[in-house]
GUNU-364000 format. One record per residue: residue in three letters; x, y negated, z of N, C-alpha, C in turn. Coordinates in Angstrom, 3 decimals. Example, Ala and Ser with C-alpha at 12.3 -4.5 7.8 and 13.67 -1.06 7.14 Angstrom:
BEGIN
(margu 'ALA'; (13.190; 5.690; 7.800); (12.300; 4.500; 7.800); (13.200; 3.300; 7.800)) (margu 'SER'; (12.850; 2.250; 7.080); (13.670; 1.060; 7.140); (12.900; -0.030; 7.870)) 
//
This chain:
BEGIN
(margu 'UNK'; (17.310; -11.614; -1.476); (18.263; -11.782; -0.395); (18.910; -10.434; -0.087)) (margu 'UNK'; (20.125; -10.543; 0.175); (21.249; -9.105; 0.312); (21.615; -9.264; 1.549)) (margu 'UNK'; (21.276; -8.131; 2.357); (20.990; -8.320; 3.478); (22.760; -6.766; 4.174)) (margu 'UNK'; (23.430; -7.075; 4.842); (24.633; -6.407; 4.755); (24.666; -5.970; 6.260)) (margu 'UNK'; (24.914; -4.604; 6.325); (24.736; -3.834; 7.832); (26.064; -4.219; 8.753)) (margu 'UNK'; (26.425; -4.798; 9.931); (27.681; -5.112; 10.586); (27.749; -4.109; 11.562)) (margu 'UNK'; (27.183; -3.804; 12.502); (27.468; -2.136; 13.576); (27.813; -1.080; 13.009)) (margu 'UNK'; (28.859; -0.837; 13.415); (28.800; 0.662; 13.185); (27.885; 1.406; 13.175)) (margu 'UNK'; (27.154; 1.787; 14.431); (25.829; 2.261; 14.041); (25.042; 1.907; 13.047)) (margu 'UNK'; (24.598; 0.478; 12.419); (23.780; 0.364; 11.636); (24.510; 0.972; 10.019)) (margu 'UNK'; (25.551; 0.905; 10.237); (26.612; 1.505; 8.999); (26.185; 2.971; 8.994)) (margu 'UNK'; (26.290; 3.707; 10.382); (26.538; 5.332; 9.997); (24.676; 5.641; 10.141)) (margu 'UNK'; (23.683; 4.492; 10.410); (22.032; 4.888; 10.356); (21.802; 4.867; 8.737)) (margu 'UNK'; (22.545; 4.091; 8.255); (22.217; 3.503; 6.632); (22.239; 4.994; 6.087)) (margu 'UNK'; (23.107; 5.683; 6.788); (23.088; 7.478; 5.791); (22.196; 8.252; 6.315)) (margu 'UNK'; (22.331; 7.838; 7.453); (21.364; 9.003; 8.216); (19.651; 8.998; 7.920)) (margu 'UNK'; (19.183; 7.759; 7.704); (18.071; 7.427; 7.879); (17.619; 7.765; 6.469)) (margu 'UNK'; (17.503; 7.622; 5.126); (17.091; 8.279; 4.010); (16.733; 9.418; 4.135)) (margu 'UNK'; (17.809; 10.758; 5.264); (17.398; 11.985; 5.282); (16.238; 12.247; 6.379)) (margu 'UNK'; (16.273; 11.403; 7.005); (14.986; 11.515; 8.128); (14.085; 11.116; 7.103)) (margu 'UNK'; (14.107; 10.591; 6.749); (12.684; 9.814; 5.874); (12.113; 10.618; 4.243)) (margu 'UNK'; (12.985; 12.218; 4.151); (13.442; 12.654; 3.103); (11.504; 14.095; 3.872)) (margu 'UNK'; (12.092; 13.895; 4.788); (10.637; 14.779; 5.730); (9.353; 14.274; 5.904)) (margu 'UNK'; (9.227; 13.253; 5.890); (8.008; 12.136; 6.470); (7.894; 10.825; 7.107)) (margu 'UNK'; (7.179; 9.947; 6.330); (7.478; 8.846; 6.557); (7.125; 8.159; 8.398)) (margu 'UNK'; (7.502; 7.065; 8.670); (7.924; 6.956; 10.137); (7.324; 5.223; 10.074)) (margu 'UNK'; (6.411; 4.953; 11.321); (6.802; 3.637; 11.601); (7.928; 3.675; 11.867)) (margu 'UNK'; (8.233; 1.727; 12.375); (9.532; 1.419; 12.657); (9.947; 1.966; 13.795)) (margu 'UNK'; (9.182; 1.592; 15.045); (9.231; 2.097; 16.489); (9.074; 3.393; 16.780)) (margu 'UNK'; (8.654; 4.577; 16.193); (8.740; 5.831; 16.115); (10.128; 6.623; 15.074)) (margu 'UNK'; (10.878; 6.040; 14.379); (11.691; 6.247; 14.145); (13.055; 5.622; 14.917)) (margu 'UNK'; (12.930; 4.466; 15.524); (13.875; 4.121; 16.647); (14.004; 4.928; 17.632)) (margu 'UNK'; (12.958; 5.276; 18.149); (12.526; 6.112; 19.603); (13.131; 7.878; 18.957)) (margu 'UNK'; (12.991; 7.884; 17.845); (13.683; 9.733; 17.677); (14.618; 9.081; 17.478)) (margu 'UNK'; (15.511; 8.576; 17.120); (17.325; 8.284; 17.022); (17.769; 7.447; 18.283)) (margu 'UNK'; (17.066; 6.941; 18.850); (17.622; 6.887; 20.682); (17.614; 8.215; 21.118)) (margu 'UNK'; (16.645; 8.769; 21.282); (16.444; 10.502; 22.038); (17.475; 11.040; 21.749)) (margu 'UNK'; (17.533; 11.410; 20.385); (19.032; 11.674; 19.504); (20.193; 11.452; 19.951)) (margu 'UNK'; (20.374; 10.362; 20.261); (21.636; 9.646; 20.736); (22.032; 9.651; 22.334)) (margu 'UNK'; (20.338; 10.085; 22.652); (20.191; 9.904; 24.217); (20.740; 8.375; 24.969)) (margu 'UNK'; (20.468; 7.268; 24.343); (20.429; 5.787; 24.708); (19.169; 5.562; 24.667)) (margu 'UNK'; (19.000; 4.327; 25.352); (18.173; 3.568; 25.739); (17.348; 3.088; 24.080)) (margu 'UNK'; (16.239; 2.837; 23.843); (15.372; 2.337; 23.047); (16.017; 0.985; 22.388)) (margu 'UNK'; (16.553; -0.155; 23.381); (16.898; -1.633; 23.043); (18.440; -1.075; 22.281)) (margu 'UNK'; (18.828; -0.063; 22.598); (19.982; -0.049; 22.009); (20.545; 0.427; 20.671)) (margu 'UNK'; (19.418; 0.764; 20.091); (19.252; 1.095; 19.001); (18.135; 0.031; 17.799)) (margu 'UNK'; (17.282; -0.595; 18.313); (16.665; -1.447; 17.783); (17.190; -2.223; 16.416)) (margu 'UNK'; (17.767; -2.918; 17.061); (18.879; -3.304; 16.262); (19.810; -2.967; 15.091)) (margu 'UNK'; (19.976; -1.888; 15.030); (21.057; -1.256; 14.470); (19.960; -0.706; 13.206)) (margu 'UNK'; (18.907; 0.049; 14.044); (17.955; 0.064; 13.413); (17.728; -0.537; 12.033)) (margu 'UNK'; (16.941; -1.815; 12.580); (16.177; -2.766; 11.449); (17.605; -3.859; 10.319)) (margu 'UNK'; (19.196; -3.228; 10.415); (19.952; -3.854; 10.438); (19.934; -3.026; 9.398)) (margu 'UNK'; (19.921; -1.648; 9.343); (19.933; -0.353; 8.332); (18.554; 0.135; 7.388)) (margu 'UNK'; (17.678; -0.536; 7.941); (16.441; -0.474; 7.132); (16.502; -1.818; 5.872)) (margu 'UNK'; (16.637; -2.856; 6.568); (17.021; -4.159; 5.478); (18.330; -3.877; 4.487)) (margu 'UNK'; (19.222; -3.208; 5.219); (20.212; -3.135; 3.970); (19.568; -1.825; 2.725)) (margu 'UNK'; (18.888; -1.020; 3.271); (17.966; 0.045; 2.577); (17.080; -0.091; 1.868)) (margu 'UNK'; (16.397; -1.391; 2.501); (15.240; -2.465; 1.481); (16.037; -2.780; 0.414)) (margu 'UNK'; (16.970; -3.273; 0.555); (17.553; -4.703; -0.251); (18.302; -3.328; -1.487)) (margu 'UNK'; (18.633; -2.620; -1.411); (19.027; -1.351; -1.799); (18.155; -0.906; -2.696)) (margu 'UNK'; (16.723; -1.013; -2.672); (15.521; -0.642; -3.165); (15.742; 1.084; -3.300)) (margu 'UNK'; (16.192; 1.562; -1.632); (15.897; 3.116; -1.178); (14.604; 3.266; -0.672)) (margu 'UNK'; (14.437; 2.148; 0.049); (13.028; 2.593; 1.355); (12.467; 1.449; 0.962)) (margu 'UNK'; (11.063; 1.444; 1.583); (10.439; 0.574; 1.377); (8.943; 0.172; 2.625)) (margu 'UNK'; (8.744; -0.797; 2.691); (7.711; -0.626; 3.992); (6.613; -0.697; 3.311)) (margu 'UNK'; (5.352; 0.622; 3.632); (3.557; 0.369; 3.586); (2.853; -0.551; 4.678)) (margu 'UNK'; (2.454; -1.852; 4.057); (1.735; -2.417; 4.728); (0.545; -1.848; 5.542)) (margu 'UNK'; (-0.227; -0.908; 4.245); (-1.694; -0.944; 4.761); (-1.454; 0.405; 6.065)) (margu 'UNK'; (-0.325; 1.408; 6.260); (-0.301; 1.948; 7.027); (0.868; 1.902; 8.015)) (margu 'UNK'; (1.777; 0.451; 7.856); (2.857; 0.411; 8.890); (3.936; 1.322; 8.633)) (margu 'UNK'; (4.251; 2.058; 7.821); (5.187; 2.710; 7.949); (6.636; 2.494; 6.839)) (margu 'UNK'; (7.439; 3.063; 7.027); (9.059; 3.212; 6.091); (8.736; 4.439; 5.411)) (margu 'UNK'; (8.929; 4.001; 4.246); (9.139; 5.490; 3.143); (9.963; 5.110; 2.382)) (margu 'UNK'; (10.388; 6.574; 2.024); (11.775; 6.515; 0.549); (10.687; 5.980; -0.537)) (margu 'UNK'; (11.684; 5.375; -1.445); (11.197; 4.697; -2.910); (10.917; 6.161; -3.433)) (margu 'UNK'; (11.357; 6.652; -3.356); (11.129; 8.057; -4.349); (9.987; 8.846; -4.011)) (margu 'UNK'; (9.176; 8.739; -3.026); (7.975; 9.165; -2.433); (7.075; 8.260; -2.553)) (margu 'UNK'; (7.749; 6.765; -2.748); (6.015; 5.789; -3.312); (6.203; 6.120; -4.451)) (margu 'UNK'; (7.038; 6.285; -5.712); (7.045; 6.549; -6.914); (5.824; 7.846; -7.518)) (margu 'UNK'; (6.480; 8.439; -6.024); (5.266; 9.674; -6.355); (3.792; 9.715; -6.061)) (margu 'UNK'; (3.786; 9.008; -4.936); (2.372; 8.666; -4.529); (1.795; 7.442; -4.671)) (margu 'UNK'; (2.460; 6.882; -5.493); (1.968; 4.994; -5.589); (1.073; 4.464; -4.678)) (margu 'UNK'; (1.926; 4.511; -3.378); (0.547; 4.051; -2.581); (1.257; 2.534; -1.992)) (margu 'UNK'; (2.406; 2.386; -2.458); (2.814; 0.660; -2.013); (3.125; -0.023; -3.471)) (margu 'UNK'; (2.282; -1.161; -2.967); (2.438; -2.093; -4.011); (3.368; -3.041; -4.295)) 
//
């Protein structure tokens, strides 16, 4: 399934978010909460835009989610650490 970003924000997170994730990987809700701060908005207002830019990033096969520890990482860092299956 091809999953396609419609906000602007979730458009201009789709770039941004690879380079955050280029440092260390992030749950979902701890990477929302630093790009609200960022933005200085509210938490709900970014949510969204959020998980709108992570699915088009999935579907992309850039990022990818670790079950056994909850978090978003670049494909290029499980490649290295094979730790998602």
């Amino acid at each position: 399934m091809r999953y396609f970003c419609e906000s602007p924000l979730a458009i201009a997170l789709r770039q941004e978010l690879p380079k955050r994730l280029k440092a260390h990987s992030y749950t979902i809700i701890d990477l929302a909460q630093e790009i609200a701060q960022d933005l200085g908005c509210p938490l709900c207002e970014v949510l969204t835009p959020v998980s709108e830019a992570l699915m088009e990033l999935v579907a992309q096969h850039q990022v990818e989610f670790d079950p056994s520890c909850r978090r978003v990482i670049l494909c290029q860092q499980v490649a290295l650490l094979g730790t998602v299956s």
